[in-house]
C-alpha positions as CSV (number, residue, x, y, z in Angstrom):
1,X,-9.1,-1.3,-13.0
2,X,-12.8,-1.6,-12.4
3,X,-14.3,0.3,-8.9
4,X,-15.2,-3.0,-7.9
5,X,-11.8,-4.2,-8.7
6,X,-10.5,-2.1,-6.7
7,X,-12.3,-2.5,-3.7
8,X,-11.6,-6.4,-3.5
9,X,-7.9,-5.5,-3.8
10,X,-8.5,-3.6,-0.9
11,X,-10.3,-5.5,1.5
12,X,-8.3,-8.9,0.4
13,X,-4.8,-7.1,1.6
14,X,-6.9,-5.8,4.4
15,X,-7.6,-9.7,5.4
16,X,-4.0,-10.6,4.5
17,X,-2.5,-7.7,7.0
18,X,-5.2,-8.4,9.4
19,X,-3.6,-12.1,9.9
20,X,0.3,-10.6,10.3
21,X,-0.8,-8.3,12.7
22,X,-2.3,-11.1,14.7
23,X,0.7,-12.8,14.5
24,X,2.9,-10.4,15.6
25,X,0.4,-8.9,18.3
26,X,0.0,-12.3,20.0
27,X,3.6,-13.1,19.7
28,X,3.3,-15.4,17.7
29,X,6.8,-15.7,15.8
30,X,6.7,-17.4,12.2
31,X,3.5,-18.5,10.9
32,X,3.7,-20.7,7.8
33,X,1.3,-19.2,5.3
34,X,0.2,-16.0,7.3
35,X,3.3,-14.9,7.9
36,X,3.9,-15.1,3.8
37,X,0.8,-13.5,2.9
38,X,1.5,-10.7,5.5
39,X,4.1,-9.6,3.1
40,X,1.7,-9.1,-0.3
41,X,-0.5,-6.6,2.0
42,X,1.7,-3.4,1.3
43,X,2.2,-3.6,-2.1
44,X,-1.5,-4.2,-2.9
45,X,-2.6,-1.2,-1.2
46,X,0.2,0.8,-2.5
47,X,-0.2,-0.5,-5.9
48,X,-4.2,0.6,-5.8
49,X,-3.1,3.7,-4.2
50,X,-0.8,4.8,-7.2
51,X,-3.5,4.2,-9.4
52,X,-6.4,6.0,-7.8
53,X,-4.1,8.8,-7.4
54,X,-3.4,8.7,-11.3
55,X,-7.0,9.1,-11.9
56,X,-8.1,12.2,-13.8
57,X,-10.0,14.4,-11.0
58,X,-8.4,12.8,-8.2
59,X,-7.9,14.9,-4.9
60,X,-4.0,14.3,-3.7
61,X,-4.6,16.4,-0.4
62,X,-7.7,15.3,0.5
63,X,-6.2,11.5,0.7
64,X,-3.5,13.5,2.6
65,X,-5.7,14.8,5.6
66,X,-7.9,11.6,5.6
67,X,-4.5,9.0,5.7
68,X,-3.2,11.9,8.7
69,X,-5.9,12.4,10.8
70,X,-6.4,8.7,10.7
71,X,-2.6,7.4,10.7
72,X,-2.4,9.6,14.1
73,X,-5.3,8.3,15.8
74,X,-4.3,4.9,15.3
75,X,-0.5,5.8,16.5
76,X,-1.3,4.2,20.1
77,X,-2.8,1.4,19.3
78,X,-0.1,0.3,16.7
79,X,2.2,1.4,19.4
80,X,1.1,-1.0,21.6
81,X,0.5,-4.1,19.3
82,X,4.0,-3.0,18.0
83,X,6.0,-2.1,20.9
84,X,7.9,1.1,19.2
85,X,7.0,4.1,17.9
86,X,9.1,4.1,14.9
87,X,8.4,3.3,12.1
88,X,5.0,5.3,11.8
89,X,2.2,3.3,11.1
90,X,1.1,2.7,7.3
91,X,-1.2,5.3,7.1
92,X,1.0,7.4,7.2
93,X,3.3,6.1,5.1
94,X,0.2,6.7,2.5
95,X,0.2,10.1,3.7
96,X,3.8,10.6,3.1
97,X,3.5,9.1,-0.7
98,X,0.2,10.7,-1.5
99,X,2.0,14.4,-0.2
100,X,5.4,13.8,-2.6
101,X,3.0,13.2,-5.0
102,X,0.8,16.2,-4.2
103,X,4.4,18.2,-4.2
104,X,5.6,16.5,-7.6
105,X,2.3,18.0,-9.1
106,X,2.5,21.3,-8.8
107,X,7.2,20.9,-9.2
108,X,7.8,21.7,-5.2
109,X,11.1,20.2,-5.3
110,X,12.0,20.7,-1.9
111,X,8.9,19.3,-0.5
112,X,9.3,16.5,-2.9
113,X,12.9,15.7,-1.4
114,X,11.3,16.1,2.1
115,X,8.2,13.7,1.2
116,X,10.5,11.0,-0.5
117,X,13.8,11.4,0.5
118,X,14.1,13.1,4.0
119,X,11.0,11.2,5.9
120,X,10.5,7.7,4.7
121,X,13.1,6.4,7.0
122,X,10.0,6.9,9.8
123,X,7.7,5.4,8.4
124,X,6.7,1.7,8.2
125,X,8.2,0.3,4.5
126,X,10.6,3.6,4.5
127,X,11.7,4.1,1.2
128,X,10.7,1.4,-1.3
129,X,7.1,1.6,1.0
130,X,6.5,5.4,-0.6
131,X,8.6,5.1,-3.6
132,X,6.2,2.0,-5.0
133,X,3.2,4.5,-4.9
134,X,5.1,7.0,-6.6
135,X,6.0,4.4,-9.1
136,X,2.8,2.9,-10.0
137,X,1.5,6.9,-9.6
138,X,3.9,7.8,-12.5
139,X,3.0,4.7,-15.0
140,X,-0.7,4.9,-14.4
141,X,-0.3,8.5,-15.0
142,X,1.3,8.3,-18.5
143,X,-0.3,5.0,-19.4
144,X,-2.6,3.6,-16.9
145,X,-5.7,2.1,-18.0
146,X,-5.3,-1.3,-17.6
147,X,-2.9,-3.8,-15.1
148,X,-1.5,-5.7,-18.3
149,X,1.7,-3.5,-17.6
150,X,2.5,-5.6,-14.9
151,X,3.1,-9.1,-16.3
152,X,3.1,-7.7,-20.2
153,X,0.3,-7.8,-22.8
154,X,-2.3,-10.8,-21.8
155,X,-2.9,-10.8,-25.5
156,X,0.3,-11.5,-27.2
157,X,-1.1,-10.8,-30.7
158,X,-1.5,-6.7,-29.6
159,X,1.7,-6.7,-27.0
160,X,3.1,-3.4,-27.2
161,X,6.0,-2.0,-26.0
162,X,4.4,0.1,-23.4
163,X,2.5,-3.1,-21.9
164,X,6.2,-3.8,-20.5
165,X,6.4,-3.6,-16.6
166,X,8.1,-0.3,-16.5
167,X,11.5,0.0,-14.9
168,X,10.3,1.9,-11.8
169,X,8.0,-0.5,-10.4
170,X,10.6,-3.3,-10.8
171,X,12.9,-1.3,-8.7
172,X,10.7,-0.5,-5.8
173,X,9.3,-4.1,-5.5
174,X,12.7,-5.4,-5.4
175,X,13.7,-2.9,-3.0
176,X,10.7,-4.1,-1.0
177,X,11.5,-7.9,-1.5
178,X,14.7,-6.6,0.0
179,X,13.6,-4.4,3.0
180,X,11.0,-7.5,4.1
181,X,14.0,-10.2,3.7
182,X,12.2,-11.9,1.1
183,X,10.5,-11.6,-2.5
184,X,6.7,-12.9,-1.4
185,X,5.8,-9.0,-2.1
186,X,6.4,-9.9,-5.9
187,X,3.0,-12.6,-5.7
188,X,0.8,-9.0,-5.2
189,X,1.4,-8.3,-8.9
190,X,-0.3,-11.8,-10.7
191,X,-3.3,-10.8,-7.8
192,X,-3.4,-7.2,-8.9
193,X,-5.0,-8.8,-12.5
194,X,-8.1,-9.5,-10.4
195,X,-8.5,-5.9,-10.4
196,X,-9.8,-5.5,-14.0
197,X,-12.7,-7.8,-13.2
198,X,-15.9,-6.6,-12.3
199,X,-16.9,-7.7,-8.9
200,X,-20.2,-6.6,-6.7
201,X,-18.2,-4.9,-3.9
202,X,-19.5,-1.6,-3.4
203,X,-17.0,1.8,-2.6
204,X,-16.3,2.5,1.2
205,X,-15.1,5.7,2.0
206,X,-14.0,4.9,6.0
207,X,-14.5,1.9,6.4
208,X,-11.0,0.5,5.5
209,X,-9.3,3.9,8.5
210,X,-12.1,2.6,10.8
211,X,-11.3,-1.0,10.8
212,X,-7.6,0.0,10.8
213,X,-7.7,1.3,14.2
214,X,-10.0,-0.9,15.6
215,X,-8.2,-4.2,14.8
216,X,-5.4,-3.1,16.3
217,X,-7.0,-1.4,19.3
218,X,-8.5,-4.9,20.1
219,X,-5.3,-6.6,19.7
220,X,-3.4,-4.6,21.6
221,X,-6.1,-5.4,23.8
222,X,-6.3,-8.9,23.6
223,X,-2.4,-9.0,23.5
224,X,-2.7,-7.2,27.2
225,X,-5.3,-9.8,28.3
226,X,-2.8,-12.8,27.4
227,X,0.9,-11.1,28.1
């Protein structure tokens, strides 16, 4: 996937989440259309996640301490939009995949069961939420250049065998289709092709935590203004 690729990806689940979490925060119930969308959010994110994490040079515990310190400050807020605790926030569900990852690099098993086993029941998505990252992690890893894995070879005259959505990835995104109740999560993998376009969006490095907390610091307060 291109930088810029990925950076659309990004902010076009951010936009997609941004309209669930309205819906829920204002009580809202079921929003034809926004409520759907809400539901492609995660796996974007997680799907980009796996793959910047694959990337040679890539710094697991950094993206650790950054999804943290970031996933704890926005606790409250999320919190109070959500009205429980548990499950953790999404950040730190990131945090949780990026550490089993960080563990499955350097064969700590017993973190690794801790990180992917033990721990995802707390956090938003629980298992299929850190397992997807691991998944796409693992593929982009051994193979990952290009998205064509997801839907096959785009150019049916050179389809090879490795172009063929791996296993893993099925599994966690029909795990996910299950924990939501539905299968709209499976519509984030035609939109993951826009990835490998080259789009004028420059890099952000905090803008995506930043705006995390703040929407849902305003919503929370907004949802106090109306309740």
């Amino acid at each position: 996937m291109t930088s810029g690729g990925r950076e659309l990806l990004k902010w076009l689940a951010v936009l997609l989440m941004t309209g669930d979490h309205v819906v829920t925060a204002l009580g809202l119930g079921y929003v034809p259309v926004v409520s759907e969308a809400g539901r492609v959010a995660f796996p974007v994110f997680a799907l980009v996640m796996g793959y910047n994490l694959a990337q040679p040079g890539a710094d697991a515990l950094k993206s650790i301490k950054r999804l943290a310190i970031w996933g704890l400050v926005a606790m409250l807020p999320a919190y109070l939009v959500f009205g429980s605790l548990l499950p953790l926030n999404v950040l730190l569900t990131f945090a949780l995949a990026a550490s089993a990852v960080w563990a499955l690099q350097r064969r700590l098993w017993p973190l690794v069961a801790v990180c992917a086993v033990a721990l995802p029941p707390f956090v938003d998505y629980a298992w299929p939420g850190v397992w997807l990252v691991l998944a796409a992690w693992g593929w982009f890893r051994q193979h990952g250049r290009r998205m064509h894995w997801l839907l096959g070879s785009w150019d049916w005259r050179r389809a090879r065998l490795y172009a063929v959505l791996p296993i893993w990835v099925w599994i966690t995104m029909g795990l996910l289709c299950l924990y939501n109740g539905n299968g709209w999560a499976l519509l984030a993998l035609p939109l993951m092709q826009a990835g490998e376009w080259r789009w004028p969006v420059p890099r952000t490095r905090w803008a995506f935590y930043g705006y995390y907390v703040a929407h849902l610091t305003l919503l929370a307060a907004v949802a106090a203004i109306f309740a």
